[in-house]
N, C-alpha and C positions, 0 to 999 in steps of 0.2 A: 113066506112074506113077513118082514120085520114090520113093527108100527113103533112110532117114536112119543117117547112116554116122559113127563116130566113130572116128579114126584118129591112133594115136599116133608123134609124129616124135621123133626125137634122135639126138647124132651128140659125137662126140667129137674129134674130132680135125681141124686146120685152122682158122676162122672159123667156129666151132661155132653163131653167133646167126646168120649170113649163110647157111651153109647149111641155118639150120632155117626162115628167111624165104624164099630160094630154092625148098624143099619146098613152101610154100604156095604160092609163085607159080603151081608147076607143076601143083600139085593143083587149079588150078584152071580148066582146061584140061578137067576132068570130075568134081568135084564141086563145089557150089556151098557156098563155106565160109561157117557160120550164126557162128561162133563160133569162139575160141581161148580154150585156160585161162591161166593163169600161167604162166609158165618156171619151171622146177625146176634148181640145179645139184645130183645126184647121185650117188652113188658106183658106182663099176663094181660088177656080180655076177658071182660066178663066177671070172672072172679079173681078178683085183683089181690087178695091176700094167700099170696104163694110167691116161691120165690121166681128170679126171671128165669125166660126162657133164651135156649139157642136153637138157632133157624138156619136152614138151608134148602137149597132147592137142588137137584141133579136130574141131569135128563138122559135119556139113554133109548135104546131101541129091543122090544120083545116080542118075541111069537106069540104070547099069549093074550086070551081073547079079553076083553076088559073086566068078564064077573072073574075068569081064572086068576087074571093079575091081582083082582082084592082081595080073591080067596088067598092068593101067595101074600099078599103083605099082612093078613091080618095074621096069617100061621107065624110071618117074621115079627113081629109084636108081641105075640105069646112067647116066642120062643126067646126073646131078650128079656122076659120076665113084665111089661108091660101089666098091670093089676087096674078093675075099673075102679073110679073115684066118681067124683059128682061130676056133671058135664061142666065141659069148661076145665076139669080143676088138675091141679099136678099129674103128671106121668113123667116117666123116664124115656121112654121112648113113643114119637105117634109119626107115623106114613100116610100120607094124603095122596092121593092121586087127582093130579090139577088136570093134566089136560092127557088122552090118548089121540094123535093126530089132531084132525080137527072135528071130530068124533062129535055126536052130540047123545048121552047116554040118562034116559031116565025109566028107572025102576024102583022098587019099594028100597031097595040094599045100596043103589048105587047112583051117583047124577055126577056124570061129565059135561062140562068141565065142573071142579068143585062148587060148588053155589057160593062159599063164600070167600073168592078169589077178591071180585072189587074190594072188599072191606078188611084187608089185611095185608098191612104195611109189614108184616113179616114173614111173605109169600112175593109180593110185589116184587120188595127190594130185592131177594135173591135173583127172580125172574129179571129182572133189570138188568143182572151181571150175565146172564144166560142167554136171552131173547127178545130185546125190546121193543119189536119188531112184531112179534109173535100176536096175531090176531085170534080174539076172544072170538069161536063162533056163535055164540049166542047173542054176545053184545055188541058185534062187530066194529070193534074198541081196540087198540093193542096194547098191549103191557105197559107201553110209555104212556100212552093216552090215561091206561086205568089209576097208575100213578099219578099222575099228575089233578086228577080226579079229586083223590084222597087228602089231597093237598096236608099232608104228613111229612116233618121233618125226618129224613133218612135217618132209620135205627144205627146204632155205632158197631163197626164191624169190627171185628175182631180175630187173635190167632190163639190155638190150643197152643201150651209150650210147656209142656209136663203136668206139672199139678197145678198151673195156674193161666187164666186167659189174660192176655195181653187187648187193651182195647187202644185201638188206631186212632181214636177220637182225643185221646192225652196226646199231651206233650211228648216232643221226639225222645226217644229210649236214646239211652247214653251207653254203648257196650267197649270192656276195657279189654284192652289186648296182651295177655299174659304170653311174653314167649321162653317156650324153653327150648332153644338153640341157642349153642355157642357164636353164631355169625349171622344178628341179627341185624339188618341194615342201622335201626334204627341203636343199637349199642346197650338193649334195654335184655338180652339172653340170658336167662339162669341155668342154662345146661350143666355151666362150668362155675357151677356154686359147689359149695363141699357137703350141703345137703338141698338137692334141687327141691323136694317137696316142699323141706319148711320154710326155704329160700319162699316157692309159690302161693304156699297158705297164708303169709307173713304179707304178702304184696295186696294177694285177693281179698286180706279184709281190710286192709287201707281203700283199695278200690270201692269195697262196699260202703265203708265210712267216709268217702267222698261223694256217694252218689250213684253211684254204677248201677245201671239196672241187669246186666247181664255181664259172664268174662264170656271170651273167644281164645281159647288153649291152643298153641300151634307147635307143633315141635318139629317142621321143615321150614327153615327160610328160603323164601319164594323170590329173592331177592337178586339181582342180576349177576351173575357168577358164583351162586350160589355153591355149596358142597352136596353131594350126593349121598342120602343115608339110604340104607336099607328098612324094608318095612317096618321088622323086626324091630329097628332101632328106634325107627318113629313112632310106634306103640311103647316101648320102653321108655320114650320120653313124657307123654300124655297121659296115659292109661293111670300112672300112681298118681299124678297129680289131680288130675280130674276123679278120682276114686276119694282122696283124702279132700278135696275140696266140698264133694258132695256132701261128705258128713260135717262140714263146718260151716257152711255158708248156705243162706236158701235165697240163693240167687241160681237162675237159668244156666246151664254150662254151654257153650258151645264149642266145635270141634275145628278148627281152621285146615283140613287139607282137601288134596284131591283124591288121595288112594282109600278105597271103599272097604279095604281090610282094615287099614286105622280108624275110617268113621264108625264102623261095625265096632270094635275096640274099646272106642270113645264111649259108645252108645252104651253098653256094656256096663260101663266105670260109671255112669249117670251122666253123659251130656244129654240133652235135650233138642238140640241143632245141627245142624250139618252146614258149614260155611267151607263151600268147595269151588276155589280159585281156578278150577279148570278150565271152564268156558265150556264144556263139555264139547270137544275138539269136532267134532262130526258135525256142530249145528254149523260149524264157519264153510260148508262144501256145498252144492246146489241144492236145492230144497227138496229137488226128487230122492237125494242120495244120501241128503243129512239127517233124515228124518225114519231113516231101516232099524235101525235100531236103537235101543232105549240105553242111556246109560245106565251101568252100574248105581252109581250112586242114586240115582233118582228113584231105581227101583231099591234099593236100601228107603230112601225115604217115608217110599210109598208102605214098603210092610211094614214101616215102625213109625211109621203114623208121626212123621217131626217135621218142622219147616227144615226147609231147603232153599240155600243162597244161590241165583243165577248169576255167575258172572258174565263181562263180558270181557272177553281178555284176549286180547290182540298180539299177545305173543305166548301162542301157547306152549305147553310141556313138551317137549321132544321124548320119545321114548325112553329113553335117559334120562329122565326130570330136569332137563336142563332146560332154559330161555332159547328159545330163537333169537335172533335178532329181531329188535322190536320192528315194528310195522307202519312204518311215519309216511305211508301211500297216501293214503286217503286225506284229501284239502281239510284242512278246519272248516270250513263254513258244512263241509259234509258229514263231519266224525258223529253226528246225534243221531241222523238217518242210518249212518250203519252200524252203528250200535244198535241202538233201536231193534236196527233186521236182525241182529246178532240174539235180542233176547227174547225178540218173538220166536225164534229158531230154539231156544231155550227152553221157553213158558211150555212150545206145542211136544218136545219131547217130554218134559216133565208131567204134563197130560196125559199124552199117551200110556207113560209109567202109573198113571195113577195117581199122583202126586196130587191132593185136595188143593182147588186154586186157595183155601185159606192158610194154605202152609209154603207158599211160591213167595221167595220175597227176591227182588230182582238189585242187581249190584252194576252200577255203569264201568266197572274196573279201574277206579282210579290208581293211576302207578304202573300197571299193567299192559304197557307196548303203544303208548299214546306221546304225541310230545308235547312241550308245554303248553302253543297256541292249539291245539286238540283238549285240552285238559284244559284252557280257560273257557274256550267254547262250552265243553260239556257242563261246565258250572255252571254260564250264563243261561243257558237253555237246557238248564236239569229241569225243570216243568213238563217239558216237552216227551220225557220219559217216566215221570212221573203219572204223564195222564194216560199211561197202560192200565193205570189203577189196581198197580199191586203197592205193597210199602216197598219203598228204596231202602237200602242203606248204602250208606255212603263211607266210604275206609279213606280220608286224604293226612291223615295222621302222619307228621313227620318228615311227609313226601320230597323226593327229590324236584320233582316238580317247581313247589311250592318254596325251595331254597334258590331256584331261576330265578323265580319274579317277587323274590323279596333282596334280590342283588345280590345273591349269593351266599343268603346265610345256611350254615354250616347246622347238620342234621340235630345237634345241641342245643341247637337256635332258633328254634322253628315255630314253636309254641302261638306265640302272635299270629302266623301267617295260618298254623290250623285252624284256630279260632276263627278268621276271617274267613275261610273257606268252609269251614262248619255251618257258620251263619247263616253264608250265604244261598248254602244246599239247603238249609232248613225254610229258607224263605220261601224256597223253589219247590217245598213238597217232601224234604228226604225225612223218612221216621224213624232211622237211627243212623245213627253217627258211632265208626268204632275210632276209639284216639287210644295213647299212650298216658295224656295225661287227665287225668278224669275230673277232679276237683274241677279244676278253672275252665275246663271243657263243660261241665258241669252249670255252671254260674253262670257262665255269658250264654248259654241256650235258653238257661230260665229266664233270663232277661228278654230274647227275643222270643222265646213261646210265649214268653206273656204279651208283650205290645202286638204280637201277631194278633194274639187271640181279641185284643181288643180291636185292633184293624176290623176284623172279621164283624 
């Protein structure tokens, strides 16, 4: 007999995301984890002079009986090096056990559900991404209730991204698109420079001295009639650049493909990201039959502990890497709904892989097998995907698209019409935007991040 168990991790002090990812490793050793919420950074209680903390809740299902289960996490505490302090005060790692079923558990060592669930907005919050549903049995209250209780402004969530957390509560991130392909739609390729690296190093620190919070390294153009490289050849494009980039630049790298021997590669040289234009082809088949197996890549993700970009992409890779023809079926007034099913087909495989929900960032595919009144729709009702409440990013940089409904200007020409599509995504929810041009990409989002913020 399983019993289903939800257990809150955080930790303050040291590599506070490595030791709340370490916790799960270990917790899994004897419970089988269904689920994690979002990362929270929040403020100490009690003893307020310490630095913050990060929170999460996961829930999951074990055989064991509830003193076993806290005899196992207390031994997983110890064994992550956890040292006692004054109560209340810094640790590196701490495991609570909030609730076992609807269990009602008191002894001198142990009280389910935790006693101090009402009073803590960073237990709450996670459980809100989790279960908000979930009735208290003692207080017979449910999570949304005990919330709203607290009457607490929501902690700022946030995502691990190598050596530094990204918090979702700033201003949309601005990531710049370095490509080294000779055929890239946009005419912007250093493949065919006569030193690609310092051609890339030379670009990515303009990028940073415009603004750039992040690059995205891609060395296959994904682009309709694209040329077909060999793996080999896609790692020989990325691999030096993102290696010499690492050591110049301390910005986030990330890796633009789909094949999981390049992202491994990437991963390798110091990217930090995996942004995979796949769609991961299985989640588009019936949900009984899309959902057997876990992608490659997702499970890359999940053992190296990195966000992972969902697309949705409407015309996927042929076993040849080539385009299908795109897929202009589906009405515009419909293209948001099946997206939508497209990334929840995404989210639940990336799940199943393991994939921390604080590392799932989801992509509506813009460019990718949609036509234009499908691609104005999805801008007008990007909200509406947005409120999966993952971060979006949004890619309309340069798009062919966007040269339809600006009368045909030429991919040289474009600038204007991304900005206005940037904008518009940012109004709508998107928290990063990847362009070409980053300065003035740059400039016109601080302008609307700021009057939003004041909106708000």
């Amino acid at each position: 007999m399983t019993n289903t168990v939800y257990i809150a991790l955080g930790g303050n002090i040291g590599d506070r995301a490595a030791f709340i990812h370490a916790a799960l490793d270990a917790l899994k050793a004897y419970v089988s984890i269904e689920e994690t919420s979002h990362l929270y950074e929040t403020q100490p209680m009690h003893v307020t002079d310490q630095p913050l903390f990060l929170n999460a809740v996961c829930r999951g299902t074990t055989r064991l009986t509830p003193p076993d289960l806290l005899r196992a996490v207390k031994r997983t505490e110890n064994e992550l090096g956890r040292t006692k302090t004054v109560r209340y005060g810094p640790r590196n790692v701490d495991l609570d056990i909030l609730f076992y079923d609807d269990a009602v558990v008191d002894t001198p060592s142990l009280t389910i559900p935790h006693i101090r669930i009402p009073e803590r907005d960073f237990v709450l919050a996670p459980l809100l991404d989790l279960e908000p549903d979930l009735r208290h049995p003692r207080l017979d209250l449910t999570v949304r209730q005990l919330w709203d209780r607290l009457e607490m402004p929501m902690p700022p969530r946030v995502m691990p991204l190598g050596d530094r957390i990204w918090h979702w509560s700033q201003p949309t991130r601005v990531m710049a698109i370095l490509n080294m392909t000779p055929d890239s739609f946009s005419g912007d390729g250093l493949a065919g420079a006569p030193d690609p690296v310092a051609a890339a190093c030379t670009l990515a620190r303009q990028f940073a001295a415009d603004g750039a919070d992040a690059i995205d390294v891609g060395g296959y153009s994904t682009r309709p009639g694209h040329a077909d490289i060999s793996i080999e050849e896609e790692i020989g494009r990325v691999a030096p650049v993102i290696s010499a980039l690492r050591k110049e630049l301390d910005l986030p790298l990330s890796i633009d493909t789909f094949r999981v021997e390049v992202a491994e590669a990437a991963l390798d040289a110091g990217a930090v990201w995996l942004n995979d234009v796949s769609g991961f082809p299985a989640a588009g088949g019936p949900r009984e039959d899309a959902l057997q197996t876990v992608p490659a890549m997702a499970a890359l993700a999940a053992r190296r502990r990195v966000p992972l970009v969902l697309m949705d992409n409407r015309a996927p890779l042929h076993v040849d890497n080539r385009h299908r023809d795109a897929n202009y079926g589906t009405p515009a007034a419909d293209i948001v709904s099946e997206v939508r099913r497209q990334l929840d087909r995404a989210l639940e495989l990336a799940r199943r892989a393991c994939v921390a929900r604080w590392h799932r960032v989801i992509d509506p595919g813009i460019g990718f097998g949609k036509s234009v009144s499908q691609h104005a729709a999805l801008i007008r009702r990007l909200d509406e995907l947005t409120a999966l409440g993952y971060p979006l990013l949004f890619g309309a940089s340069r798009k062919g698209f966007l040269g339809k409904l600006a009368a045909g200007a030429p991919v040289d020409d474009r600038l204007a019409a991304t900005i206005a599509a940037n904008v518009l995504a940012v109004e709508r929810g998107a928290r990063i935007v990847r362009v070409h041009d980053v300065r003035e990409n740059v400039q016109a989002l601080r302008v609307a991040c700021a009057v939003l913020a004041d909106a708000s």
